[in-house]
Jmol script that loads the backbone (N, CA, C; Angstrom):
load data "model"
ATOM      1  N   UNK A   1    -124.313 -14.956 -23.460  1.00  0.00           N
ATOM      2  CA  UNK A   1    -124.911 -15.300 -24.730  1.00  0.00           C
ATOM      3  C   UNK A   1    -126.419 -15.080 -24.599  1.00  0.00           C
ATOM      4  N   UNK A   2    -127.098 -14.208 -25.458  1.00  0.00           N
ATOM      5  CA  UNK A   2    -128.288 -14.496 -25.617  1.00  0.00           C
ATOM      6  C   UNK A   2    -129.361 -14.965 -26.953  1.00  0.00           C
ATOM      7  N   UNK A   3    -130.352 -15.899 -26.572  1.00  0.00           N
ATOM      8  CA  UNK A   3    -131.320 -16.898 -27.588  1.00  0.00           C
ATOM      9  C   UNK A   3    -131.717 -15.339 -28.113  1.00  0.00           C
ATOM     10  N   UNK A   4    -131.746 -15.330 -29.226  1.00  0.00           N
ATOM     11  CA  UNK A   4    -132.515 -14.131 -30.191  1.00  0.00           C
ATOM     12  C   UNK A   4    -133.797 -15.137 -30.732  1.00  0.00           C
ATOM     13  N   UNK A   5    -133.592 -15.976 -31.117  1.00  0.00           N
ATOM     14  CA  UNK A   5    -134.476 -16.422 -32.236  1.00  0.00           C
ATOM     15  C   UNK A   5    -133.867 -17.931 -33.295  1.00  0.00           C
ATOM     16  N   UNK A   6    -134.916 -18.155 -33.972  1.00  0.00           N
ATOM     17  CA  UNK A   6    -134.423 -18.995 -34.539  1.00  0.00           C
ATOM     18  C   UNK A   6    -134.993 -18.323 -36.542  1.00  0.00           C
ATOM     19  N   UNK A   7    -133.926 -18.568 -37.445  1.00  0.00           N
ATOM     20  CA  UNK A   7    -134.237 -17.762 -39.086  1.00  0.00           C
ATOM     21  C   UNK A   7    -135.061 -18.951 -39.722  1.00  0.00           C
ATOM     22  N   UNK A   8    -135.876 -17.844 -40.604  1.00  0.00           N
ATOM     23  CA  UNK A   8    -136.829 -18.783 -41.350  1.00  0.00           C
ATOM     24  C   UNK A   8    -136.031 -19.589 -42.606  1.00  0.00           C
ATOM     25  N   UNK A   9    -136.722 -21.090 -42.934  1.00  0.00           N
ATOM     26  CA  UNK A   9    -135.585 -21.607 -43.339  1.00  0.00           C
ATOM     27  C   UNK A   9    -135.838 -21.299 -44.986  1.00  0.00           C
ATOM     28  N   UNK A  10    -136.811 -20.782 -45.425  1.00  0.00           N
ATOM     29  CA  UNK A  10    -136.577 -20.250 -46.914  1.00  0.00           C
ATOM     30  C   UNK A  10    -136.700 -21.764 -47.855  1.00  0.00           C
ATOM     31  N   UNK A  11    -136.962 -22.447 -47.593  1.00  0.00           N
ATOM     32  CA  UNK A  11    -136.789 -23.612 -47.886  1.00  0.00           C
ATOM     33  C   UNK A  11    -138.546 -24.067 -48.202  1.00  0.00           C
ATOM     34  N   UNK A  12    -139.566 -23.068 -47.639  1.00  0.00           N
ATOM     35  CA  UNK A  12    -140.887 -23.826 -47.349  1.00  0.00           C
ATOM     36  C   UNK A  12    -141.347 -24.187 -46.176  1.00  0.00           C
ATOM     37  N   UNK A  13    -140.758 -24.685 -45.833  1.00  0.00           N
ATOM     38  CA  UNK A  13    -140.394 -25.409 -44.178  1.00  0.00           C
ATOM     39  C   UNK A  13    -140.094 -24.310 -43.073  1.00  0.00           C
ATOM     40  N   UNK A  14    -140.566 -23.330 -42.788  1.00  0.00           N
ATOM     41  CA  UNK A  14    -140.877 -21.968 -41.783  1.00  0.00           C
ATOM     42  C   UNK A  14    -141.239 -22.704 -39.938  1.00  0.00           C
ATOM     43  N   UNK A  15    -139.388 -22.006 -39.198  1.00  0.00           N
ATOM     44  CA  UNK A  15    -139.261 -22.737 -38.327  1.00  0.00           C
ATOM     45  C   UNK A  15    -139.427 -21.236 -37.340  1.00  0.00           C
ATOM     46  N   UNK A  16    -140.458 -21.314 -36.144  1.00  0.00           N
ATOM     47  CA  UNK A  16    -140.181 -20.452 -35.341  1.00  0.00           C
ATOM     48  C   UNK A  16    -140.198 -20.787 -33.719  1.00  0.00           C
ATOM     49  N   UNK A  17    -139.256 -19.906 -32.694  1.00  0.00           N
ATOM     50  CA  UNK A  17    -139.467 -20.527 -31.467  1.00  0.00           C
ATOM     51  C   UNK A  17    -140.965 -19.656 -30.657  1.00  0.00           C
ATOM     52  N   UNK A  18    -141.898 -20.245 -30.303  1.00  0.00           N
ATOM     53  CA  UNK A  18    -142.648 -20.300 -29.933  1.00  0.00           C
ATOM     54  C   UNK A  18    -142.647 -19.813 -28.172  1.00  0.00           C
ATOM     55  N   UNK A  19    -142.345 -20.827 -27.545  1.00  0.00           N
ATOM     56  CA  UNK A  19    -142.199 -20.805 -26.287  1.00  0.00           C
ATOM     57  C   UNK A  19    -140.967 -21.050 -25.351  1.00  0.00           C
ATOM     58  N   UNK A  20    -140.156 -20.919 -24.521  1.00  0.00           N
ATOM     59  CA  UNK A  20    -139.293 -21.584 -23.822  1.00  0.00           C
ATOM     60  C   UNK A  20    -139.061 -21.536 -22.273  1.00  0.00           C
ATOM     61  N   UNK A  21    -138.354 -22.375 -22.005  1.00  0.00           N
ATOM     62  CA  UNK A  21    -137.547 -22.492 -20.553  1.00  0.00           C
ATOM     63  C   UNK A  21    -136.261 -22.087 -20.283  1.00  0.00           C
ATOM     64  N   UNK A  22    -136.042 -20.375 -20.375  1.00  0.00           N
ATOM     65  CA  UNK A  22    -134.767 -20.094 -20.176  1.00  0.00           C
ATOM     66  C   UNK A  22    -133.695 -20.926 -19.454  1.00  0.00           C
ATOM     67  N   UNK A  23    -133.726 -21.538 -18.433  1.00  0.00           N
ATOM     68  CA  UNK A  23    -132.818 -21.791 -18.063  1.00  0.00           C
ATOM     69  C   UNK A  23    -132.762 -23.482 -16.863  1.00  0.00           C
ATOM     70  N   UNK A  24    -133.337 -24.519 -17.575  1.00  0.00           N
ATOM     71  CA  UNK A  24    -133.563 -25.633 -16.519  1.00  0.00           C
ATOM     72  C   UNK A  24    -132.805 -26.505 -15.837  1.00  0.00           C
ATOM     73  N   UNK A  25    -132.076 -25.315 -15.419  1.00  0.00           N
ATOM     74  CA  UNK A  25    -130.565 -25.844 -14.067  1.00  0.00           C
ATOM     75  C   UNK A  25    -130.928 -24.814 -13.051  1.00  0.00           C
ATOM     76  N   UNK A  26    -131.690 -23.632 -13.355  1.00  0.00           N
ATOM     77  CA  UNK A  26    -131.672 -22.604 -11.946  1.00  0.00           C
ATOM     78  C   UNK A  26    -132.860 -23.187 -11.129  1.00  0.00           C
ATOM     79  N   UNK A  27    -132.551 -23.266  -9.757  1.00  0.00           N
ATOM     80  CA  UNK A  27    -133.166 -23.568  -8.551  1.00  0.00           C
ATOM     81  C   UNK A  27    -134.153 -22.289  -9.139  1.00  0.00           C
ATOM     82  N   UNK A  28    -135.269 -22.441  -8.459  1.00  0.00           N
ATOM     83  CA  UNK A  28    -136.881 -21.909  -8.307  1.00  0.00           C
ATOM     84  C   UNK A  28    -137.310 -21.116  -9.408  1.00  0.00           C
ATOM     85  N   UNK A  29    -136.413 -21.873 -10.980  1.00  0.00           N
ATOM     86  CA  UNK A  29    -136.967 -21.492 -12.144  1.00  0.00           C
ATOM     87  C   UNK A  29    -138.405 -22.220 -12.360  1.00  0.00           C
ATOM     88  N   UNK A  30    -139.342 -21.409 -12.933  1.00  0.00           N
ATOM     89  CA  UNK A  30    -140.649 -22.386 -13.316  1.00  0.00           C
ATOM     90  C   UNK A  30    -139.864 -23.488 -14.326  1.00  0.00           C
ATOM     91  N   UNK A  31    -141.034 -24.453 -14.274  1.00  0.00           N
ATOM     92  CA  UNK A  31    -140.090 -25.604 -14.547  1.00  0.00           C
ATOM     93  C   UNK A  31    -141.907 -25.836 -16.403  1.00  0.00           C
ATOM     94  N   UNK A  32    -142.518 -24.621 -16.532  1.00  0.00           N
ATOM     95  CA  UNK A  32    -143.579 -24.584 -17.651  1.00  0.00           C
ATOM     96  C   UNK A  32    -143.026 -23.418 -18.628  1.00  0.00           C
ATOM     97  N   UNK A  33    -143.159 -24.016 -19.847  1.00  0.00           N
ATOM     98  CA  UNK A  33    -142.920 -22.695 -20.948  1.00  0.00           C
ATOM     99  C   UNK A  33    -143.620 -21.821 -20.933  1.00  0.00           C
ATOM    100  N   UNK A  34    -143.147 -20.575 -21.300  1.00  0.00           N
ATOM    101  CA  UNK A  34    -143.736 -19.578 -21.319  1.00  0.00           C
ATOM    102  C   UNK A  34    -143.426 -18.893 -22.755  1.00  0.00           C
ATOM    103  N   UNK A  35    -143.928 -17.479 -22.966  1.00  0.00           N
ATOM    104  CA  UNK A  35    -144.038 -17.472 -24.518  1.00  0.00           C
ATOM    105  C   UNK A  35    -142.672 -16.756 -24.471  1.00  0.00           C
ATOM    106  N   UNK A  36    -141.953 -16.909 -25.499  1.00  0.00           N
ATOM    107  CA  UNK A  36    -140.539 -16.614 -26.309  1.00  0.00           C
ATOM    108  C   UNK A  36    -140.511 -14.823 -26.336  1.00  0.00           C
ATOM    109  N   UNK A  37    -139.670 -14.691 -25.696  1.00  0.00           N
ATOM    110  CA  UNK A  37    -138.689 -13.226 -25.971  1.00  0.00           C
ATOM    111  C   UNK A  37    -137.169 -13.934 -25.796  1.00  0.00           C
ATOM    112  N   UNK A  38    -136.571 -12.874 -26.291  1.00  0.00           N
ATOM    113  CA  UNK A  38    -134.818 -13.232 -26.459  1.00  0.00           C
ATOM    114  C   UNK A  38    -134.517 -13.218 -24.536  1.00  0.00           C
ATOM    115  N   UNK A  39    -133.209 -14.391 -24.130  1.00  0.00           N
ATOM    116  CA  UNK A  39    -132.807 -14.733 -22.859  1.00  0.00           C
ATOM    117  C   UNK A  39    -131.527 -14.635 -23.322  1.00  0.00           C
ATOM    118  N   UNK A  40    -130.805 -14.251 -21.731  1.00  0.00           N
ATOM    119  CA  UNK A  40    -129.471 -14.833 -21.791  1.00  0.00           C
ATOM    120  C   UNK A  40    -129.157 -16.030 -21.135  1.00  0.00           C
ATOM    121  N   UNK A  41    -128.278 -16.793 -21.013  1.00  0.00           N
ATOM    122  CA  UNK A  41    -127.817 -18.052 -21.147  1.00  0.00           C
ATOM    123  C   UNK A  41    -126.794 -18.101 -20.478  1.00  0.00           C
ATOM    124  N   UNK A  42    -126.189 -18.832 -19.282  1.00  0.00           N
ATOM    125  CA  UNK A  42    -124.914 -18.730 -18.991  1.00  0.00           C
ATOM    126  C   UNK A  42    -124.290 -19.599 -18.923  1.00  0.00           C
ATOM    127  N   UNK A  43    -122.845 -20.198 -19.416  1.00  0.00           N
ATOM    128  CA  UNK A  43    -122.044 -20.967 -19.777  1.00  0.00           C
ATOM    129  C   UNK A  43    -122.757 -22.242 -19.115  1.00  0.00           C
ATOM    130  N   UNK A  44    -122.715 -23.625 -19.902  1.00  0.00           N
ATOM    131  CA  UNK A  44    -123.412 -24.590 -19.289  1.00  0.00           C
ATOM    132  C   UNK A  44    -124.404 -24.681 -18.840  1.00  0.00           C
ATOM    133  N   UNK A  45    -125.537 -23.528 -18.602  1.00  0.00           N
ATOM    134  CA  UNK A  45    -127.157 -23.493 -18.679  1.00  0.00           C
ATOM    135  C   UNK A  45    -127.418 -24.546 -19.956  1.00  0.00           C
ATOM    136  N   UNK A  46    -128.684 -24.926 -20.032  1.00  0.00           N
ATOM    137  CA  UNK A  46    -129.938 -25.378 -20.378  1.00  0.00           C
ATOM    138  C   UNK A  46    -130.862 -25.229 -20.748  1.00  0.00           C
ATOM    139  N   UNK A  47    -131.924 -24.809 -21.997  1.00  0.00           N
ATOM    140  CA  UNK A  47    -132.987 -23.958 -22.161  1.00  0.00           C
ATOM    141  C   UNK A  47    -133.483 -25.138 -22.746  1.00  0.00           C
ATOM    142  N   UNK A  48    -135.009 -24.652 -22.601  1.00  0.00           N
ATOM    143  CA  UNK A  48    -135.795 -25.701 -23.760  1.00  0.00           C
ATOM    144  C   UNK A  48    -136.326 -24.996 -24.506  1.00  0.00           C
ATOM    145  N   UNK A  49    -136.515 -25.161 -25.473  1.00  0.00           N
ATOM    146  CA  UNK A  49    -137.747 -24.052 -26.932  1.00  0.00           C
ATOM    147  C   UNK A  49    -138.323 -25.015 -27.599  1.00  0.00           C
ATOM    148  N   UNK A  50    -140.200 -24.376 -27.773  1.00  0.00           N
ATOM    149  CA  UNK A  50    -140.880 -25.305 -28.057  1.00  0.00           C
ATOM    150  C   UNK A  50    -141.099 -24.361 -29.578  1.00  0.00           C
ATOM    151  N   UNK A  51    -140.743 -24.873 -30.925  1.00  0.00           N
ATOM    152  CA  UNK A  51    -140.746 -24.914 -31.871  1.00  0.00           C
ATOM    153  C   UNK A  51    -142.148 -24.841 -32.540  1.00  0.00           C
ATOM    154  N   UNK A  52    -142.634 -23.989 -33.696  1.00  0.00           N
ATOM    155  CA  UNK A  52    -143.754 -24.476 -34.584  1.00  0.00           C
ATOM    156  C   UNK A  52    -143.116 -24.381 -35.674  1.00  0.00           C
ATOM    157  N   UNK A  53    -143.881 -25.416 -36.669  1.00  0.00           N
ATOM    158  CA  UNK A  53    -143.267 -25.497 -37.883  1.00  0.00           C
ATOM    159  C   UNK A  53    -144.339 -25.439 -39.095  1.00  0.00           C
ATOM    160  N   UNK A  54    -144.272 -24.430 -39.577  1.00  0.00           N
ATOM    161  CA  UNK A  54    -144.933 -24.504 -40.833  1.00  0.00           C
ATOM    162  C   UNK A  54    -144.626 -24.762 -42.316  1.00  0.00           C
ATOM    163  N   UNK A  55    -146.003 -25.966 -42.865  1.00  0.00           N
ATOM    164  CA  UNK A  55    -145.168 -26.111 -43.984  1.00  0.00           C
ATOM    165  C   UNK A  55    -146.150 -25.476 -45.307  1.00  0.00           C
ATOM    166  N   UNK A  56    -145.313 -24.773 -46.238  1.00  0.00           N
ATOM    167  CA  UNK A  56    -146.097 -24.138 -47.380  1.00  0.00           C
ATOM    168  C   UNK A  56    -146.632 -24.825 -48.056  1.00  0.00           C
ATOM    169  N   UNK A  57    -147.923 -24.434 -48.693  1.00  0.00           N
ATOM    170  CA  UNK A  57    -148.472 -25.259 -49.541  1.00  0.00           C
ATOM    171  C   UNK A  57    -148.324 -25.797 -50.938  1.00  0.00           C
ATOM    172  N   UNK A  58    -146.974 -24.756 -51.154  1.00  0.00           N
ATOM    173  CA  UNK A  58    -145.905 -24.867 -52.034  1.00  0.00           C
ATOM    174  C   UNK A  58    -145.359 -26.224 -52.056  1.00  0.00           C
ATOM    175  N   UNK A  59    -144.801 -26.506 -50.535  1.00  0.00           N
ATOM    176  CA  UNK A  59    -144.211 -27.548 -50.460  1.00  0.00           C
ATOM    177  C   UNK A  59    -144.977 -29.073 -50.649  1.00  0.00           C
ATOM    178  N   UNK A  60    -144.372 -29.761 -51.444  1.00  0.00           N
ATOM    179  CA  UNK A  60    -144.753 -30.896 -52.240  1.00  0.00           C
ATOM    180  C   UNK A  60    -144.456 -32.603 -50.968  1.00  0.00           C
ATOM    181  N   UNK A  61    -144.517 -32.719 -50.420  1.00  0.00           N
ATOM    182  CA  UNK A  61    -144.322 -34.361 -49.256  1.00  0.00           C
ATOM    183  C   UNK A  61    -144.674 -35.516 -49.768  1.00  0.00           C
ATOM    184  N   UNK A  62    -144.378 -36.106 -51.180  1.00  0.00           N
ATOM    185  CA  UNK A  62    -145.063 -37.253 -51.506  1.00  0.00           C
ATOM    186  C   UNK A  62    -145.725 -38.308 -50.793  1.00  0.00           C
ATOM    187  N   UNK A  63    -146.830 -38.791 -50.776  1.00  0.00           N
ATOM    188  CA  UNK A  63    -147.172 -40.002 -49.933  1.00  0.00           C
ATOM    189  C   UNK A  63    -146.154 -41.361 -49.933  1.00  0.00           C
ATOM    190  N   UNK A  64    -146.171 -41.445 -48.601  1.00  0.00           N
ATOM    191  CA  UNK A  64    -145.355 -42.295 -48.082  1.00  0.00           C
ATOM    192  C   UNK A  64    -143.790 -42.098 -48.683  1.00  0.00           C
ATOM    193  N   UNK A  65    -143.394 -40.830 -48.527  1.00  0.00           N
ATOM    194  CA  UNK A  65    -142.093 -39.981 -48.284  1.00  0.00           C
ATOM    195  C   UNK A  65    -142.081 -39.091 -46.825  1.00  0.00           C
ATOM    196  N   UNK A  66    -140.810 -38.906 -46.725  1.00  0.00           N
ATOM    197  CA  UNK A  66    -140.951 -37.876 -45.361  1.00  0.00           C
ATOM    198  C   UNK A  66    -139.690 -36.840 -45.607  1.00  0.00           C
ATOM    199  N   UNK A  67    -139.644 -36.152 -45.031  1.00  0.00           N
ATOM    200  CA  UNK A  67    -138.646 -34.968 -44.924  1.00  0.00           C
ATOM    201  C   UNK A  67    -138.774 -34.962 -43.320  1.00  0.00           C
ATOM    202  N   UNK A  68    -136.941 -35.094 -42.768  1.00  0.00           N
ATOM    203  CA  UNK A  68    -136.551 -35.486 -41.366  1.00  0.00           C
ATOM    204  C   UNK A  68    -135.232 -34.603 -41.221  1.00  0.00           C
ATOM    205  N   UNK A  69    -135.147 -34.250 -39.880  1.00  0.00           N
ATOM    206  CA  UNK A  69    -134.030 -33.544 -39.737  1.00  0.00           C
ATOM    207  C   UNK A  69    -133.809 -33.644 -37.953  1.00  0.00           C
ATOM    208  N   UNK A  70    -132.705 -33.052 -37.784  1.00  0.00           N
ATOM    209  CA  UNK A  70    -131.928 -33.376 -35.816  1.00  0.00           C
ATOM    210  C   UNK A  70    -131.514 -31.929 -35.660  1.00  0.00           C
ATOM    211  N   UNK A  71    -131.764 -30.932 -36.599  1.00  0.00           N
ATOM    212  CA  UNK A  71    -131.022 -30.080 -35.894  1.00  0.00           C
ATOM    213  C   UNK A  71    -131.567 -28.879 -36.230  1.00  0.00           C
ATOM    214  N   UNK A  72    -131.337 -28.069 -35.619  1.00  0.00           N
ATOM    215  CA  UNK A  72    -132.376 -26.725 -35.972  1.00  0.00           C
ATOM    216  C   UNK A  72    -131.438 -25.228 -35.776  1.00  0.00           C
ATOM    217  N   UNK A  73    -131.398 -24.570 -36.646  1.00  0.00           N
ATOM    218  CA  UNK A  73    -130.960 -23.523 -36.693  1.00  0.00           C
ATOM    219  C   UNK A  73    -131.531 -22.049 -35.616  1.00  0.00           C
ATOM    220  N   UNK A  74    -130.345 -21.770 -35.181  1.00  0.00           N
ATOM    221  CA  UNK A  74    -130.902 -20.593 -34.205  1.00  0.00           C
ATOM    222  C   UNK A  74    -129.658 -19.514 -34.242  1.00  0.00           C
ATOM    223  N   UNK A  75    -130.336 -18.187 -33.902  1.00  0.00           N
ATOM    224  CA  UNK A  75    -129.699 -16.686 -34.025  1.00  0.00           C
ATOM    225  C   UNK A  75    -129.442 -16.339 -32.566  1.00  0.00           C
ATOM    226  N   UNK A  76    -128.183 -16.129 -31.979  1.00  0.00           N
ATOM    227  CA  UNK A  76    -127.763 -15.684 -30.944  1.00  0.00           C
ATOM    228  C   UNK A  76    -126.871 -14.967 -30.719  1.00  0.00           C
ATOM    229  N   UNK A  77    -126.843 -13.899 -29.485  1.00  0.00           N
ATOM    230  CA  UNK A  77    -125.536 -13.040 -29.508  1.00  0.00           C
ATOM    231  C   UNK A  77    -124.383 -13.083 -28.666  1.00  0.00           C
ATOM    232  N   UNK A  78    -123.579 -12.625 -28.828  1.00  0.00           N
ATOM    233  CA  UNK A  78    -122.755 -13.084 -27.792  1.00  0.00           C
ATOM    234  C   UNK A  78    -121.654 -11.505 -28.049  1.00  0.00           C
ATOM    235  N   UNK A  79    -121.479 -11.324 -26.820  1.00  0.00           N
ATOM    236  CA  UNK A  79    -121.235  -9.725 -26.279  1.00  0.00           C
ATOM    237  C   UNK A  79    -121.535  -8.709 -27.520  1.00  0.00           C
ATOM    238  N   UNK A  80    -122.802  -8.821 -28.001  1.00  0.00           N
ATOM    239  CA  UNK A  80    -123.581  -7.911 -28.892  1.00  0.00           C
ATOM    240  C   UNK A  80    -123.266  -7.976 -30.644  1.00  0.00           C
ATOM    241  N   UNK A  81    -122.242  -9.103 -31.012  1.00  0.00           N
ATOM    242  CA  UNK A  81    -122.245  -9.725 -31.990  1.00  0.00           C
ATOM    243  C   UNK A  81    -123.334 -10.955 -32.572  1.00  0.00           C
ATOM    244  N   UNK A  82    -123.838 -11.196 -33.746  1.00  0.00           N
ATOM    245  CA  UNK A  82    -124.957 -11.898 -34.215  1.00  0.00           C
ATOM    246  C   UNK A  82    -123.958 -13.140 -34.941  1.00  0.00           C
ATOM    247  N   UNK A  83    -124.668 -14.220 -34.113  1.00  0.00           N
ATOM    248  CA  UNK A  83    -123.889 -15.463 -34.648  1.00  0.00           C
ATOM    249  C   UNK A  83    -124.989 -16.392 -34.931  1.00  0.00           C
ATOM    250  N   UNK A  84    -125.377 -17.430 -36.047  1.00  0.00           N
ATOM    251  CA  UNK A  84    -126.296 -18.602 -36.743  1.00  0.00           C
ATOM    252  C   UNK A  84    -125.414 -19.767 -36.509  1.00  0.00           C
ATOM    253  N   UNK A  85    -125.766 -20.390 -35.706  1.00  0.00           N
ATOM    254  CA  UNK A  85    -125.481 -21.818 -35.959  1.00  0.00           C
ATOM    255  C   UNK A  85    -126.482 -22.802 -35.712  1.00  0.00           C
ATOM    256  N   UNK A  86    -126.657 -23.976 -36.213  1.00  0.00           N
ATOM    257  CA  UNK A  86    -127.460 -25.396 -36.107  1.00  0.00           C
ATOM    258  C   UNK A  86    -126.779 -25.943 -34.893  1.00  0.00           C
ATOM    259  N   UNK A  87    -127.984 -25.995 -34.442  1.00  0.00           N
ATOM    260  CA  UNK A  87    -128.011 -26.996 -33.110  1.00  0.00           C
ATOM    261  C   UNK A  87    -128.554 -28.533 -33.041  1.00  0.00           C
ATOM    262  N   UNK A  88    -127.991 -29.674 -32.584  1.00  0.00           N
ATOM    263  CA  UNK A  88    -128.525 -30.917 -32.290  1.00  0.00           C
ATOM    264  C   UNK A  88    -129.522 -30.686 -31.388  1.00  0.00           C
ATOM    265  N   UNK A  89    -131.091 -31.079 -31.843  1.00  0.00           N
ATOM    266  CA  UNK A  89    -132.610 -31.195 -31.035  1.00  0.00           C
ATOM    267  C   UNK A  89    -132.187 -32.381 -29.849  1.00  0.00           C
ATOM    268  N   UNK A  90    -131.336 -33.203 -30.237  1.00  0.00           N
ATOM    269  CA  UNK A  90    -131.285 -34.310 -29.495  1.00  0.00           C
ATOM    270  C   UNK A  90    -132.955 -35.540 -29.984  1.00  0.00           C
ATOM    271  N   UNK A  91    -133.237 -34.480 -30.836  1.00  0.00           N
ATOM    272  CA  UNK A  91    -135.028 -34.632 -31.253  1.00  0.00           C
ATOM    273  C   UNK A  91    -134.946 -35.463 -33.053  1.00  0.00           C
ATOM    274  N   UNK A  92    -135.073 -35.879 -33.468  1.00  0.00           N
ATOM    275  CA  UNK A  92    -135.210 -36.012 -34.993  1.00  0.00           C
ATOM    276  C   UNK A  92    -136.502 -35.795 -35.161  1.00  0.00           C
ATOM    277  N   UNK A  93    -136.913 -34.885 -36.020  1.00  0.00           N
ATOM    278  CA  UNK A  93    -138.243 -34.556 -36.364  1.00  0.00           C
ATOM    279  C   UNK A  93    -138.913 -35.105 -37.799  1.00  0.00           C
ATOM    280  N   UNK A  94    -139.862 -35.381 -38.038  1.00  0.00           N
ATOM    281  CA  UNK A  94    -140.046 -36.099 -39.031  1.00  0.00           C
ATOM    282  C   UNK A  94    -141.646 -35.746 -39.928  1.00  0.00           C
ATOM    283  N   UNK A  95    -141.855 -35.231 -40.874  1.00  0.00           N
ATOM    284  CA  UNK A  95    -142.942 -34.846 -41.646  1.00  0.00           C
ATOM    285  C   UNK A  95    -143.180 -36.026 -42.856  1.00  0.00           C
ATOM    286  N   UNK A  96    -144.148 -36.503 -42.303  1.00  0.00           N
ATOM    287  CA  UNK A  96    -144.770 -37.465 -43.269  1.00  0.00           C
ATOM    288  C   UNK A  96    -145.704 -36.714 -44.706  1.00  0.00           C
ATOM    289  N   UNK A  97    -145.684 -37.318 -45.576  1.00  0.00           N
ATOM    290  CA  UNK A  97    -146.583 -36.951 -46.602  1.00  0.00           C
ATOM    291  C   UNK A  97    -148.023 -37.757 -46.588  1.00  0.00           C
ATOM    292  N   UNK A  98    -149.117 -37.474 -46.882  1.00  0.00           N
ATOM    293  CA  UNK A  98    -150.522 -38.175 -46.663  1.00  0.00           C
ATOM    294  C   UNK A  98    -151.488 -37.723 -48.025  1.00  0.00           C
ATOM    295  N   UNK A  99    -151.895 -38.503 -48.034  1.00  0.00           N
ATOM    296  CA  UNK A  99    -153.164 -37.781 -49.193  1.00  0.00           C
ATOM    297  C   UNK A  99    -153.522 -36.549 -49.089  1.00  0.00           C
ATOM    298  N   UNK A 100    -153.340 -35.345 -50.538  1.00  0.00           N
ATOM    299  CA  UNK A 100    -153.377 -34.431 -49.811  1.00  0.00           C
ATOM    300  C   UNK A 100    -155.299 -33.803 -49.678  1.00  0.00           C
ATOM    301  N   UNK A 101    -155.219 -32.733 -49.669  1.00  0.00           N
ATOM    302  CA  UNK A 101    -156.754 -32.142 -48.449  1.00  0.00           C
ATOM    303  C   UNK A 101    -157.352 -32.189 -49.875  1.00  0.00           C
ATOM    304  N   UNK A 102    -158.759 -31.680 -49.452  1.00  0.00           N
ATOM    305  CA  UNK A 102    -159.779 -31.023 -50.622  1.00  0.00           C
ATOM    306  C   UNK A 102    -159.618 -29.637 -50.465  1.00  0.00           C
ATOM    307  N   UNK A 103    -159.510 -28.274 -51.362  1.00  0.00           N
ATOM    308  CA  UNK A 103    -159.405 -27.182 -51.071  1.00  0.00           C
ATOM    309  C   UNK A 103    -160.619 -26.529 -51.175  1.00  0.00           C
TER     310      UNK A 103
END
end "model"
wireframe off; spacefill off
backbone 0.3
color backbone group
């Protein structure tokens, strides 16, 4: 199986993987992220991906509302077929709304 990527969510909310740790079960893997190209993965491996998230200015966060989520969508292949599924972060992520800026 290999990490391709993770799809933008079209939503406002623009999710990309940034950095990762191919694989943090292999003996004398660096154990620091490094920047994101597509990995393969082998059954019961481990990766970490460090996520950025951008939000449009489109998008509206009322004060003292939040928009929260556990799971994050990612693009991977598996013997050269393209498969999307949501994954559990094990993470709940959480975007607060605040007064917004001066432009």
């Amino acid at each position: 199986m290999t990490i391709e990527g993770a799809p933008d969510g079209g939503d406002g909310i623009d999710r990309h993987i940034v950095r990762a740790i191919p694989d943090l079960n292999r003996p004398g893997e660096p154990s620091s992220f490094r920047s994101f190209e597509p990995f393969a993965i082998q059954p019961g491996g481990e990766a970490a991906l460090e996520m950025e998230i951008r939000v449009s200015h489109r998008v509206c966060i009322s004060r003292n509302s939040a928009v929260s989520w556990f799971e994050e969508p990612l693009i991977f292949t598996v013997l050269g077929i393209e498969r999307r599924r949501s994954v559990e972060t094990e993470v709940q992520i959480n975007l607060r709304g605040t007064e917004p800026r001066e432009r």
